[in-house]
C-alpha positions in Angstrom: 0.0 0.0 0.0 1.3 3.2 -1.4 0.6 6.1 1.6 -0.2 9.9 0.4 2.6 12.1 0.8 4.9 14.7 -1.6 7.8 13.5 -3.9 6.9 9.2 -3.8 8.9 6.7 -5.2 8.9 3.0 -4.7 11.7 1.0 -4.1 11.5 -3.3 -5.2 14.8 -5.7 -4.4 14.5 -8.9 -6.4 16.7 -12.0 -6.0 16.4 -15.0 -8.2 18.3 -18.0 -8.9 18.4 -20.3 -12.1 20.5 -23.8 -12.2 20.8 -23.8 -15.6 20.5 -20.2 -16.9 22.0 -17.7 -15.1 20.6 -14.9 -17.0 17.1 -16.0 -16.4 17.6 -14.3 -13.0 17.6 -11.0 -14.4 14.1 -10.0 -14.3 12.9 -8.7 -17.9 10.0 -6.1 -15.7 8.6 -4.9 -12.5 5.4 -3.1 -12.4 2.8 -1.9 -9.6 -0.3 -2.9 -11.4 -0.2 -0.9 -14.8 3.0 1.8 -13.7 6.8 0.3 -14.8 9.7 0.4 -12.5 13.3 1.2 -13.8 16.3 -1.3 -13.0 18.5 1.2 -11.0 21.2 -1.7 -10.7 21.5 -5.3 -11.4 24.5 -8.2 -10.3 25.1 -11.6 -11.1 26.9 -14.1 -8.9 29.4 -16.4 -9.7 27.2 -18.8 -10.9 23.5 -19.1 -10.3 22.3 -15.9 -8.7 21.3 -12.4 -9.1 20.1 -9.2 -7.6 18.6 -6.2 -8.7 17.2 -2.7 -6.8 14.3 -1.8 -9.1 12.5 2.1 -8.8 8.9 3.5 -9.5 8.6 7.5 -9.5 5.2 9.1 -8.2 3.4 5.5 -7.8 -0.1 6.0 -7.3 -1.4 6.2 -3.5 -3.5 3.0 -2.6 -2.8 -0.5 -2.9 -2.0 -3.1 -5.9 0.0 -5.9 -7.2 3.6 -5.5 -7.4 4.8 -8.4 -10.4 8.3 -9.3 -11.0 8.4 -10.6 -14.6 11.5 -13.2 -14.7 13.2 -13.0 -18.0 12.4 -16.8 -18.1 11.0 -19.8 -15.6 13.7 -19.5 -12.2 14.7 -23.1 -11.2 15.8 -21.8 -8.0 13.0 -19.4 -7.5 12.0 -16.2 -7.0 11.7 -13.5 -4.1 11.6 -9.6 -4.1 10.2 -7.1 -0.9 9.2 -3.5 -1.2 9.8 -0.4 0.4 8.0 2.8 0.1 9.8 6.8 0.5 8.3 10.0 0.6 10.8 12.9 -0.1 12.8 11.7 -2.9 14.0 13.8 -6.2 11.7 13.0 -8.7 13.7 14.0 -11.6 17.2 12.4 -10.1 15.9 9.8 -7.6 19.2 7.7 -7.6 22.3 8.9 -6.6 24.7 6.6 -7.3 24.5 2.6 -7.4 26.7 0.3 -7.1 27.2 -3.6 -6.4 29.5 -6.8 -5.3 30.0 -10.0 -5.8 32.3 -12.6 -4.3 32.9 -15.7 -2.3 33.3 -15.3 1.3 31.6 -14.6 4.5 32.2 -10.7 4.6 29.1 -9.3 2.5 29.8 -5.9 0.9 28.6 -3.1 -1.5 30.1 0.3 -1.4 29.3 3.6 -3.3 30.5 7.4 -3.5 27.5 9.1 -1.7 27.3 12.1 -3.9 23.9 14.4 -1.9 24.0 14.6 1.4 21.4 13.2 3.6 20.7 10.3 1.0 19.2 7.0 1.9 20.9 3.8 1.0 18.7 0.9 0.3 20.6 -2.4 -0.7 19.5 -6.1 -1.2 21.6 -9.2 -1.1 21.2 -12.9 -2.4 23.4 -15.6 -1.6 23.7 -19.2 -2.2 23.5 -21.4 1.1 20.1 -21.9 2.8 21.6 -23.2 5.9 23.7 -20.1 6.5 22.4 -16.8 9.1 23.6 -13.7 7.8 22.9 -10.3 9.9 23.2 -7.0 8.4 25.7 -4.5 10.3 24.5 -2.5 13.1 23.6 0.4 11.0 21.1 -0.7 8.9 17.8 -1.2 9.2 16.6 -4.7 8.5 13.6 -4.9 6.3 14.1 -8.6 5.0 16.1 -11.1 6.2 17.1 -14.9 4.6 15.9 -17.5 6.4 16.5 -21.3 6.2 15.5 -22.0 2.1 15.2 -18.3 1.5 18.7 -16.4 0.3 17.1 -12.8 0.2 18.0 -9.8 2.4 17.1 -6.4 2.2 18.0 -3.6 4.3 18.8 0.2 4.5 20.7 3.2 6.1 19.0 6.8 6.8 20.7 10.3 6.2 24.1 9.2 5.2 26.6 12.2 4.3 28.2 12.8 0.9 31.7 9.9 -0.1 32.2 6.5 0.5 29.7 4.5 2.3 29.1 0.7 2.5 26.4 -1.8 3.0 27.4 -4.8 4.8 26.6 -8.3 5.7 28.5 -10.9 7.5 27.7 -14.9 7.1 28.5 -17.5 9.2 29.9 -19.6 6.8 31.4 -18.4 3.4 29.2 -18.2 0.4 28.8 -17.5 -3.1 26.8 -14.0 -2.5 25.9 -11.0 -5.0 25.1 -7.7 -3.4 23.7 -4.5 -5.3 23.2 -0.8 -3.3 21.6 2.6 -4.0 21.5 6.1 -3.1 18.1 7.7 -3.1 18.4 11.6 -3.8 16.4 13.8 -1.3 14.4 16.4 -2.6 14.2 19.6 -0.3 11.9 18.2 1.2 13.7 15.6 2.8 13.4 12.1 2.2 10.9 9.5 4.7 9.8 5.8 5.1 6.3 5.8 4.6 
């Protein structure tokens, strides 16, 4: 459900995995019933994962269907989670994006914050259903893997201009694929709704 409020945009983090295709885990559309959402940032792993951040400007107040079109069938499935801002650029909304990929326990995305008071939103997929990850201590957890789910989702209010990072750490190593972005405030100053 989309709440009222000045300068809306709609953040979706998708994760996918496919066996045998690896690009079927690029999805080919988002949509929240008839708007489109923009890819902000997509990244393969290793082998048979990816993640993307996906945007809607101004999506209509009220509630529908958010669909995640895979480019083809996912052998490995299929998850996304949604997060709603008010305060957001609507000309500029992202930033700066960036992403990760790697083999290890130490889960990690970083980008050159270019706005000040930007909000970082990144997602995470990895491959080991038995594994716990936690997100570090500054971000807000908004999804979280679980045993047979590989999806996590979390974000970081008001961060000053440079370098900043979004981080993860498992407790076994992984193959993992992390992407991260940088919502722009608009004067107004940018809110979780």
């Amino acid at each position: 459900t989309i709440a009222s409020g000045n300068d809306r945009v709609l953040v979706v983090c998708v994760r996918a995995r496919d066996f045998a295709t690896q690009a079927n885990t690029r999805p080919s559309s988002v949509t929240f019933g008839a708007q489109s959402f923009t890819e902000a940032v997509y990244q393969a792993g290793a082998s048979t994962l990816g993640v993307s951040i996906w945007y809607l400007v101004a999506p209509t107040v009220g509630t529908d269907t958010i669909t995640v079109t895979p480019a083809a069938a996912c052998s490995g499935g299929l998850r996304g989670s949604a997060t709603s801002f008010t305060g957001v650029d609507q000309s500029t909304p992202i930033d700066v994006s960036g992403s990760a990929t790697d083999v290890s326990t130490a889960i990690s995305a970083s980008v050159t914050v270019v706005t000040d008071q930007a909000w970082l939103i990144d997602s995470i997929a990895h491959t080991d259903t038995d594994t716990d990850v936690s997100q570090d201590g500054s971000q807000t957890l908004r999804d979280k893997p679980s045993n047979g789910d590989t999806l996590g989702h979390s974000d970081k209010s008001a961060v000053s201009t440079g370098s900043q990072a979004m981080a993860w750490t498992a407790t076994n190593s992984l193959e993992w694929a992390s992407t991260v972005i940088a919502l722009r405030p608009a004067s107004s100053g940018l809110v979780l709704t």
